[in-house]
N, C-alpha and C positions, 0 to 999 in steps of 0.2 A: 504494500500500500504506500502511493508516492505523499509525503507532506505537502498541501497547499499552500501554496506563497500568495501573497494579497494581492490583489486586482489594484495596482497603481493608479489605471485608470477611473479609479470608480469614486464618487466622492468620499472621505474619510467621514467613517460614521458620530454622530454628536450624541450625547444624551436624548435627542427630539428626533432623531432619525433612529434608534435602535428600535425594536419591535417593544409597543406594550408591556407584553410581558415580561423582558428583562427588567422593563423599568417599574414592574408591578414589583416585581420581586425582588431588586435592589433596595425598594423602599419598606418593604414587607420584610427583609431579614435585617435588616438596618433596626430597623424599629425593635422587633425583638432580641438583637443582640444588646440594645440598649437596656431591654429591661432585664437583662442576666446580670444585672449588678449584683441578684442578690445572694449571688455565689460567694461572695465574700463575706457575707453573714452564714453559711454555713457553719463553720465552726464554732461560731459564734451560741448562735442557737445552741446546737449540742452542748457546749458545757456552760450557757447562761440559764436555758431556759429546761433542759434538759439533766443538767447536772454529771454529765460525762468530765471525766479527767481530758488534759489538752492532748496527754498520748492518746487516747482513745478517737476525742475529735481528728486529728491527724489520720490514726489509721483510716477513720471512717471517710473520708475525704479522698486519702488514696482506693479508696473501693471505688471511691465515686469518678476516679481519673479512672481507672485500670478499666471499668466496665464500659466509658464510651470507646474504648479499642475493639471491642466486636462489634460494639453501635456501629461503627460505620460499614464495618466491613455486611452488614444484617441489612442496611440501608442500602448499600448496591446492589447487592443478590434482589431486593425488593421494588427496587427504582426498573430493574430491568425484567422480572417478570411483572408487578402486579402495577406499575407503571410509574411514572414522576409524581405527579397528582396526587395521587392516593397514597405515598409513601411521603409527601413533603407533607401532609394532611394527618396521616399517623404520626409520625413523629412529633410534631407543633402541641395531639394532642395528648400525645405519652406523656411531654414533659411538664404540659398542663397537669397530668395527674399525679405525676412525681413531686412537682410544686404545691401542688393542694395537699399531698400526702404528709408533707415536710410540715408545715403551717398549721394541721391538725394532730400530730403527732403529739399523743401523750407520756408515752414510753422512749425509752434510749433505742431499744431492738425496733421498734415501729418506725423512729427516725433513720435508722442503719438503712433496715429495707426499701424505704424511702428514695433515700443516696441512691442507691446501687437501682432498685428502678428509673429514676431519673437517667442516670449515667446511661444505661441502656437505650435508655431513647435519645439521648441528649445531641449523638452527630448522626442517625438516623436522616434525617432532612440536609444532611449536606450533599453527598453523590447524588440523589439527582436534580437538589437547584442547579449544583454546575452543571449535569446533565441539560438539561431544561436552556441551559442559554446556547449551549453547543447544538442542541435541536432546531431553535426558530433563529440562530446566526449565521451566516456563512462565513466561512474562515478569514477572510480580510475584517470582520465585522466584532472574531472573538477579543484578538486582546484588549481593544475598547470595552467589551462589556465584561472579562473578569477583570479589566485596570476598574471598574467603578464598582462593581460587588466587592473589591479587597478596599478599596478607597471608602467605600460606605462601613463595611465592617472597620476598620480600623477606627474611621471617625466616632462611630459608634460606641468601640472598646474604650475611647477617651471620656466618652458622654458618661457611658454605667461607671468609671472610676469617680467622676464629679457627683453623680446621684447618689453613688453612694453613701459619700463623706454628708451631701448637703440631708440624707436622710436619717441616717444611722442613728438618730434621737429616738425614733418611731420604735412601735412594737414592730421588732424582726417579723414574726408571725405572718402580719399585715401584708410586709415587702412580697414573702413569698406567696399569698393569696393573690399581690397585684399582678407581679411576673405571671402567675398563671393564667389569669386574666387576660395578659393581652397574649398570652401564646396560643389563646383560643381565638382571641381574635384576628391572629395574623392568619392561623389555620381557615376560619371563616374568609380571611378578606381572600387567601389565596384562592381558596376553595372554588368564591365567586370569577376571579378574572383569572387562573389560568388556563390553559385550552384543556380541553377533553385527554384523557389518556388516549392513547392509539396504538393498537397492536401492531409489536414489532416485529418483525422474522426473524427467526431464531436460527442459529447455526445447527447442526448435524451433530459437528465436535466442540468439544471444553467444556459446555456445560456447567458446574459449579465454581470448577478449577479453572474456567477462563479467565486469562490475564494473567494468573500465576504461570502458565507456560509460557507467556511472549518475552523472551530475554529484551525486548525492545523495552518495556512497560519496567521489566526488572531494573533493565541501568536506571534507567530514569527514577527509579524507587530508590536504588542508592545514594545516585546523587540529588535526589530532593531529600533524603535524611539528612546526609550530610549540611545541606545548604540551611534544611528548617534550622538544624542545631545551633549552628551558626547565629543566625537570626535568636533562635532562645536563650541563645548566652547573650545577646545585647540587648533584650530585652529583661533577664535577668540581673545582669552583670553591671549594668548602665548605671542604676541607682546605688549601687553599693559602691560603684567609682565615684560617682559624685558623693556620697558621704565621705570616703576614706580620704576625699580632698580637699575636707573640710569646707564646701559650697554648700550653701545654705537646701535647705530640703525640699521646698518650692521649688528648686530651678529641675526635680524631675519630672513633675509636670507637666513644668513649661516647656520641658524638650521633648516631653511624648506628643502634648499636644502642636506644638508647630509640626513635628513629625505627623500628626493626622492633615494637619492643615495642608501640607506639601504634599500628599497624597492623592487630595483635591483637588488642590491648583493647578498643581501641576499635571492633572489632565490632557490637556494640550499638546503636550508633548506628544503624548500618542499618537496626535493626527498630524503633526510636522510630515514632509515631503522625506526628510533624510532617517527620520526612525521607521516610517514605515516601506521603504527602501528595505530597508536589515531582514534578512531573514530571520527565524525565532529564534536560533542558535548567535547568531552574530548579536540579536538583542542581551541574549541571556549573559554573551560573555562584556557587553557592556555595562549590564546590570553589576556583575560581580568586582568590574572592577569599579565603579563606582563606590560599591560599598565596601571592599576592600580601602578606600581612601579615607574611609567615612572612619574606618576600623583603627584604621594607620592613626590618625588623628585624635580620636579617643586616646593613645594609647599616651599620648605629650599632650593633652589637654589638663589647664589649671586655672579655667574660667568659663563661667556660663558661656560667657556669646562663641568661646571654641566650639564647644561643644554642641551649641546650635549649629555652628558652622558646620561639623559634622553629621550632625543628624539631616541636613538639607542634605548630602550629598546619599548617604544610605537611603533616605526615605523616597529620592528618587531613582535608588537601583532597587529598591524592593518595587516601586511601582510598577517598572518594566520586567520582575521577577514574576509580580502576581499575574500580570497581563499573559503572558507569554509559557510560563510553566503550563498551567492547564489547558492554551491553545496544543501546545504539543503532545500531551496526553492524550485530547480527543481527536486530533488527528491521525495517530495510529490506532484509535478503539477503532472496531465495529460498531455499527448504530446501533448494534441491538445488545450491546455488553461497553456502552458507554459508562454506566452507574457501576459496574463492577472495577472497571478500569481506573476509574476516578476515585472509588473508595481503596483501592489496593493503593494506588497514589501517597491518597490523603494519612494516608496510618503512619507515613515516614516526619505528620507532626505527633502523633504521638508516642514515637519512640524519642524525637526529641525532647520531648516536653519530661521524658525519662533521665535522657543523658545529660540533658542542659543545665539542670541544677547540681549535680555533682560535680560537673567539668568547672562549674564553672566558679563554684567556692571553692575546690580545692584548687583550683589554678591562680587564684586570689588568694587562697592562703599561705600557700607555700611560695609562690614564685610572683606574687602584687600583680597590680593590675594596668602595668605597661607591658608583661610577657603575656597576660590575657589578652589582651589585644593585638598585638602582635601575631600570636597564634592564629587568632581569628583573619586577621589580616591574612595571613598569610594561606589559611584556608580558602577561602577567598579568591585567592590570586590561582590558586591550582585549581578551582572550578571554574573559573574564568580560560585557565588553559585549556582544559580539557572540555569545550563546547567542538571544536573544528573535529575532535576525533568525536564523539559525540552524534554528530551530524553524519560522517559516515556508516557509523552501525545503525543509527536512526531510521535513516532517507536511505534508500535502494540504490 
């Protein structure tokens, strides 16, 4: 199967030319990603309202990470038989009931099982939104519409850390009745404006295990582990540099939020004449080195505005990361094991999201956090190399 390269010709897609339902669904997971604030009062709950020890809360919380790893892999298998629709519609209301379960919970074991339902539903609905845009876009049209699903998610993850500080007065309880509340309602709004499922034709062979045999789908699982990791160590690792450098505790905020802002803005870029020139691979390996600069920088930074200075150059190789990663995943799926492909994909953030905290206190503790970053850096730069070889095991 040959990758599609963009129609030059054709005009560059905007927010107002993408199809409805991208832009139904941008604003529909947006919205619910904002009200997952009140994941940060999980533990909370457990040993305020619950009376759990902080070990306990912790384990219960890693049940609740470890369980969305089959989520999503449950959510492709599902996206691609019982269709996009009806799986972005289960999941929305799984976590509705995982929400309501948590919020009513009278018992510690009640709230346990709680977690660990939620979790199971919890990336359910991701393989086939991204599904879902890869279906109604044609490939010059993709990294425009995952540059603005990652640009709206990201803005979003900014919003639920500000609601939470501005709510966390409130009964807990409450927060997770409201998140459930609207995860019903994104299910409803979705329910109403996406199109009808449409049966797919099915392959002969793979079957369950399709995707796990395509070595093509594999590399690309490696090195989007590697790349997410990366990424979770500076997202980790960011704030406990700016503590150890004595800069006041505000400016991590403000550099996650300009980083959401530049995500945004910096849209545009997408439809320049010379980035959409680049094939997916030639973007990816500009991506990397951008944020390799971004890394480099952090690593001799000893002031806020560096460090903004940095996060502009990262924040715009993540953008052409997010854009361009998942155009190239669905253009080696099959239509009909899109959601399978995409969730095998997706699980290489949840193995970071494993390795990223370890790597990245112990690379802070023992060796400070200009060899952290360096390392990263220098990660970075070798996935940035390795896009050209890449492109030929990829493309035929």
């Amino acid at each position: 199967m040959s990758i599609a390269r963009p129609d030059h010709a054709t005009p560059p897609a905007t927010w107002r030319t993408l199809p409805l339902t991208v832009r139904v669904l941008v604003i529909a997971r947006a919205v619910n990603r904002l009200g997952a604030f009140t994941l940060t009062f999980l533990a909370v709950v457990l040993t305020v309202e619950l009376g759990a020890t902080v070990a306990q809360a912790g384990l219960v919380t890693a049940l609740f990470g470890f369980a969305t790893i089959p989520s999503r892999i449950f959510g492709g298998q599902l996206a691609d038989r019982l269709g996009r629709k009806r799986t972005i519609i289960l999941g929305l209301t799984g976590c509705a009931v995982g929400q309501s379960w948590i919020a009513l919970a009278s018992t510690l074991w009640s709230a346990v099982l709680a977690a660990i339902l939620l979790g199971l539903m919890f990336e359910i609905y991701e393989p086939p939104s991204q599904a879902v845009i890869a279906d109604v876009t044609g490939p010059e049209d993709r990294p425009t519409a995952y540059g603005l699903l990652g640009a709206a998610m990201a803005a979003a993850a900014v919003g639920a850390g500000l609601l939470a500080a501005a709510v966390s007065h409130w009964d807990l309880r409450w927060l997770f009745a409201i998140d459930a509340a609207s995860c019903l309602a994104c299910a409803i709004l979705l329910g109403l404006a996406l199109p009808a499922d449409q049966p797919v034709a099915r392959s002969s062979s793979g079957g369950r295990a399709e995707g796990w045999t395509d070595r093509r789908l594999l590399l690309l699982f490696a090195v989007g582990t590697v790349s997410a990791t990366v990424f979770m160590i500076l997202m980790l690792g960011l704030p406990l540099t700016v503590i150890e450098r004595s800069l006041p505790s505000y400016g991590i905020g403000l550099i996650l939020a300009i980083s959401a802002v530049i995500l945004v803005a910096a849209q545009p870029l997408q439809r320049t004449r010379r980035v959409r020139e680049l094939d997916n691979f030639k973007a990816m390996a500009l991506a990397y080195l951008l944020l390799s600069a971004g890394l480099l920088i952090n690593a001799f930074a000893t002031n806020l505005p560096v460090f903004v200075a940095a996060a502009v150059l990262w924040s715009i190789g993540d953008l052409f990361l997010l854009s361009r990663a998942f155009t190239i995943v669905t253009d080696i799926a099959p239509e009909h094991a899109r959601g399978r492909y995409l969730a095998i994909y997706g699980l290489s953030w949840g193995i970071a999201t494993t390795i990223a905290p370890l790597a990245a206190t112990q690379l802070l503790a023992h060796a400070g956090p200009a060899t952290l970053w360096l390392t990263c850096c220098a990660a970075a730069l070798a996935l940035a190399a390795i896009q050209p070889t890449l492109r030929r095991r990829i493309t035929p």
